[in-house]
Structures are given as structure tokens and as C-alpha cells.
N, C-alpha and C positions, 0 to 999 in steps of 0.2 A: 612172146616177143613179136612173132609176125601178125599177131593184132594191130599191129602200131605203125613198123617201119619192114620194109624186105632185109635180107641181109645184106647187099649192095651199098642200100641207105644206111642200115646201121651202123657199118665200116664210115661209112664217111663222116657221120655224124659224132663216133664215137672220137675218132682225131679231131675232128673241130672240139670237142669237150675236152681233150687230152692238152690241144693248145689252150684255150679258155684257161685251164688247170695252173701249167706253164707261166703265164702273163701273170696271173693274180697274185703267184707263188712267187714268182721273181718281182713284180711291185712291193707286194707287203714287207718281203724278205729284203730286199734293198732300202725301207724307211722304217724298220724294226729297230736297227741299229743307230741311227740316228738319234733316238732317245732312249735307248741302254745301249752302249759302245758294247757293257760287257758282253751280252746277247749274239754280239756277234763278231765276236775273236774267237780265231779258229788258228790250231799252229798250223805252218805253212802244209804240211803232208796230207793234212785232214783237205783242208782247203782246196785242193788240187782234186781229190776226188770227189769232190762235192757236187759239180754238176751231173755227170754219169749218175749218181747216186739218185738226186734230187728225180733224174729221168725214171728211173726204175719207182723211186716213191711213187709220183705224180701218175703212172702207165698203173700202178694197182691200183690207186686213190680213183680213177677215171672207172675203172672196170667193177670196181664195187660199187659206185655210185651208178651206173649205167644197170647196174644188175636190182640194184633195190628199187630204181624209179619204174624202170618196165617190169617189173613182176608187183609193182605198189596195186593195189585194190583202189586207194584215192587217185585225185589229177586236180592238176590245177596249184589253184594258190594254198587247199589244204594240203595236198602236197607238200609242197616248196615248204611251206611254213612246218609243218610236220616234222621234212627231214632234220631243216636248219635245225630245231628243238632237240628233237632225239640225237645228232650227231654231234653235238654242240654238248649236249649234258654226257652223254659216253665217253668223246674222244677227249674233250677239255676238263669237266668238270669233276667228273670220276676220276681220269687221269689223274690231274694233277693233284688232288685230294692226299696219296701217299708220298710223294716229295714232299710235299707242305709238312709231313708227320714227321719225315728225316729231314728235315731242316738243315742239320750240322753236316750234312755228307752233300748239301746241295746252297751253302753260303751264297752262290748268283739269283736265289730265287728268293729275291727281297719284294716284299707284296708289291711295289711298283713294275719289277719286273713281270710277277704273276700276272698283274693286272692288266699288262701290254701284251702277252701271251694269251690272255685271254681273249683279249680285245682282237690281235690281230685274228686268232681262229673263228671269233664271228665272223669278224669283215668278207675273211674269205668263203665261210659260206653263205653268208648273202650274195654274194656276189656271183659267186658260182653254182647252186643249187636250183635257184628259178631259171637261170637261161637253162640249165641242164636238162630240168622240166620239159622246156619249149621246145630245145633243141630235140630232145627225143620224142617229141611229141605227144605228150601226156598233159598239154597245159588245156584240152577239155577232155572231156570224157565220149567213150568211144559212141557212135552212133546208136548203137546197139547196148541197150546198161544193160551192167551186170545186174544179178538180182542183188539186193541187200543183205550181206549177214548181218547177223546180229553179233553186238561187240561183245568179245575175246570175255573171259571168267574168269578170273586167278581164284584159285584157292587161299581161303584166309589162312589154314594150317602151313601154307609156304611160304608168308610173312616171318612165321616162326622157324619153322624146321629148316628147309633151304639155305637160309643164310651158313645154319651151324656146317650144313654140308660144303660152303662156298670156303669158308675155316680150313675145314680140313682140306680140301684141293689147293687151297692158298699155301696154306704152310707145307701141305705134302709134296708138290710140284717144286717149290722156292726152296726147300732143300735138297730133295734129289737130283736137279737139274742147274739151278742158277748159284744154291749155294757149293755145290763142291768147286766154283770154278775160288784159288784161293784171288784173287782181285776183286771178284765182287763180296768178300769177308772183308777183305781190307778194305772198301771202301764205305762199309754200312759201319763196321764194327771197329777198326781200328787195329784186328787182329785177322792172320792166316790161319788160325788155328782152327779144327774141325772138331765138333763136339759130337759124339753117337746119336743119334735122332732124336730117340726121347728125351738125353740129356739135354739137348735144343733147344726143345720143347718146354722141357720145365723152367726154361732160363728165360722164356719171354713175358713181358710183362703182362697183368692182368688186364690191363688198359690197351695197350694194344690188340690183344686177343678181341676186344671189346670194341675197338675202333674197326678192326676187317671184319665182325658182325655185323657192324653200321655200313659196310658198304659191301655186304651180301645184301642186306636189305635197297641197300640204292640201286644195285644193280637190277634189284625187281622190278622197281620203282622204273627204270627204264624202259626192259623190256614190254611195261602197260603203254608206255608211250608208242613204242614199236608196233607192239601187236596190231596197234589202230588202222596201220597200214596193211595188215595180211590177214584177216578176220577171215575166220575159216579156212584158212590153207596152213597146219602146223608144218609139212614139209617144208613149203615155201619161206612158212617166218622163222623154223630153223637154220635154215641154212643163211639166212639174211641176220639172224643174231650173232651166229657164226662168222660171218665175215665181218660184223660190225666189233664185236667185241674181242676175235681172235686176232682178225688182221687188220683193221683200220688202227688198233692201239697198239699194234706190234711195230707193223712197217715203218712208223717214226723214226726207231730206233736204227734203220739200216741209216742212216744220215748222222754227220760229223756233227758234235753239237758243243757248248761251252762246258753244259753241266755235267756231263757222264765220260769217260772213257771207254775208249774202243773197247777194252775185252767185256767190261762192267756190260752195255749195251750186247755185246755178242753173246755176254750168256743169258742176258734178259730173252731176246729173243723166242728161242725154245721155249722157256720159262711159260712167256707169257701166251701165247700161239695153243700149245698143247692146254696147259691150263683154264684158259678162256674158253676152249672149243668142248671141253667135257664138261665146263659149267653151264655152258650154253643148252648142251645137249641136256643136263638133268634141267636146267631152269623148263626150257620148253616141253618135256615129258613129264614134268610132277606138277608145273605151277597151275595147268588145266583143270576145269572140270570135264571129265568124258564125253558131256553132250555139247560141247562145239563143234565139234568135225561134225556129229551126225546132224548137226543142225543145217550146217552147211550142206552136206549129203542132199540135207533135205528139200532144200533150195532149188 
């Protein structure tokens, strides 16, 4: 980081991006509801804590984006352009992909809505992403270039294999952690009742099994976008998969929203945090071929 800015600067810079954050968040979130009303009724209780909340989102939302853009290998408009992409396809597209699948547990997300939801999470990183760039000063590149690595490798066998392991983390986390709570049963299923694991297990459809296969694979499919920006540093694009896909898709959830209920969302949390950050960890450790680091080394 002290490439770029001192830490004197970085404080101050990182609050002007925290406010940036604030303004865009409360524009978008104030003319959301203007064209779905439902989007944005909240009962009174939820309501009231919503700002406090919203502060706490937007303060990690600022520090992970502060964190990916000064440790990025690119600058500038691939940058900017880059992140929009990759955080864009993560936190929106991935996202929403499993409510779309529960459908009937999530009636407010009528493709119009989707579509506004969607819409609104560009706007906001367009609009927030390049000045964040500038603001921390990455929109050239430093005096002094780095050398060039050579871009990132995935293994073709983790096309395959990986997603099956994303499966089992999926199902194994979402029962030990989100399914015992009985609210989030009743809200997917209809029932509080608890089935022994395997029993579970065998009760789930073949198509769905088959659909969280499709998005072990997407999830790859991201990470190639990701890696673009940290070629040759796997520490580096570990811990930056980790926050993108542990906590940028988590911390959503601390916020009042139409579609979920408080405990639903309270047990997602863990759920999804711990779950994300050990898939993260295997994506980044097996999707490699061994000779990028030493390539980089080699540089």
C-alpha cells in the first residue's frame, strides 16, 4: 500500500470513499422503491435500525474495495472496468442465481424486481468503483512497473472435480450451520422438522444437486476473472477471493430487507462466511498449475 498513498493519506482517502459509498447507497436506495414500492417496505422495527446497519455495511463494503484496488497488479480504467465485472458477476449474478431457484420462499422477486436489483448493483458500481480507483490513486500506474507476470492457469481437471467439492461444502455447511436453525426450515420447506443428514441428503432433488454443480463451476468461471488482477501473488488473490466471496456476499445480509426474515438472514450469515472462505481456500490451492508462483518468483 505505501506504494501508492502514506497511511495519513490513506485514512483520509478511505472516508472520502466511505462517504462516496453513503451518497450512492442512499440515492439508489431512495429511487429503488419508487418502481417496486414492494422493495422497499420494511416493518416499522426493522426500519429504525436500518441506518446504523446500512453504516456498518457500507464501513466493510469501503475496506474491501480499498483492500482489492491497492493490492490490484492492474490500474487505471482496466482496473475500474475489471472490478465493476468481477463484483458485479459475484455479488449480483451468483447471488441471485439461488433465490431465483426458490422462487416460492421469495414471491417479491418477480423478474421485474430482479431486474431493478440488478440494475441498481451496476449503477452503484459504476459509479463508485472508478472514482475509488482515483481516489486511491491507482488510475496510472506507478512510476516504476512492475514486471509482467504471465496470466494465472487454471487446471482443466478443476472444471470438473472442484465444483463436486463446492457440493459437498454447500450441502455440508447449509445443514450444519443454517439448517438446524428451525426458521430457516420453515422458510425453504414449509416444515420445522429435522431430517438426520443423510436422510437430507437423499431427499434432495437430482436437479438441484445439478444446479449447485452449475455454480461450482460459475464460481470458477469468476475466480479467472479475479485472478487477472493478482497474477502471481496466490496469497494475495487468496485472501481477496476470500473477502469477495466470504464477506462481500455475506454482509448483505446484516440489513432489514423485504425478502428474508431476521432469524432466516441470521442463520445465513455463518452459513455463508465460513462456507465461502473454505471454498475459496480450496478453489485457490487446487485450481493452479504449480508453475505460476515460480514464475512469478522468476520475475
Amino acid at each position: 500500500m505505501s506504494l501508492f498513498v502514506s497511511r495519513p493519506q490513506l485514512a483520509g482517502r478511505f472516508f472520502a470513499l466511505f462517504v462516496l459509498h453513503v451518497l450512492v447507497f442512499a440515492g439508489v436506495n431512495a429511487v429503488l422503491p419508487a418502481f417496486s414500492p414492494s422493495l422497499g417496505t420494511l416493518p416499522p422495527e426493522e426500519a429504525a435500525r436500518l441506518p446504523v446497519l446500512s453504516m456498518v455495511y457500507l464501513a466493510v463494503r469501503t475496506a474491501v474495495l480499498t483492500f482489492l484496488i491497492l493490492n490490484a497488479g492492474a490500474s487505471g480504467l482496466r482496473l475500474a472496468a475489471l472490478l465493476v465485472a468481477v463484483l458485479f458477476y459475484f455479488e449480483t449474478f451468483m447471488l441471485q442465481l439461488e433465490p431465483l431457484w426458490f422462487h416460492t420462499a421469495f414471491p417479491a422477486l418477480t423478474p421485474r424486481n430482479v431486474g431493478l436489483i440488478a440494475l441498481s448493483s451496476f449503477l452503484e458500481k459504476v459509479l463508485i468503483i472508478p472514482a475509488a480507483v482515483f481516489l486511491l490513486k491507482k488510475g496510472k500506474a506507478p512510476a516504476v512497473g512492475r514486471p509482467v507476470l504471465p496470466p494465472p492457469v487454471f487446471h482443466l481437471s478443476a472444471f470438473f472435480a472442484l465444483p463436486l467439492l463446492y457440493v459437498l461444502i454447500y450441502f455440508s455447511f447449509g445443514y450444519f450451520v443454517a439448517w438446524q436453525s428451525p426458521e430457516v426450515r420453515q422458510f425453504y420447506s414449509g416444515s420445522t422438522g429435522l431430517l438426520p443428514f443423510l436422510t437430507h441428503i437423499e431427499g434432495i432433488k437430482p436437479s438441484f444437486l445439478l444446479f449447485q454443480y452449475g455454480r461450482g463451476i460459475g464460481w470458477l468461471l469468476g475466480a479467472m476473472g479475479m485472478a487477472l488482477l493478482y497474477a502471481g501473488r496466490r496469497q494475495t488473490f487468496l485472501i481477496s477471493m476470500m473477502l469477495v466471496c466470504s464477506v462481500l456476499i455475506s454482509v448483505p445480509l446484516i440489513l432489514p430487507n423485504p425478502l428474508m426474515p431476521v432469524p432466516v438472514r441470521m442463520a445465513h450469515i455463518p452459513e455463508m462466511v465460513l462456507s465461502m472462505a473454505v471454498w475459496s481456500f480450496f478453489l485457490v490451492r487446487f485450481a493452479y498449475r504449480p508453475g505460476w508462483d515460480e514464475l512469478s518468483r522468476a520475475h
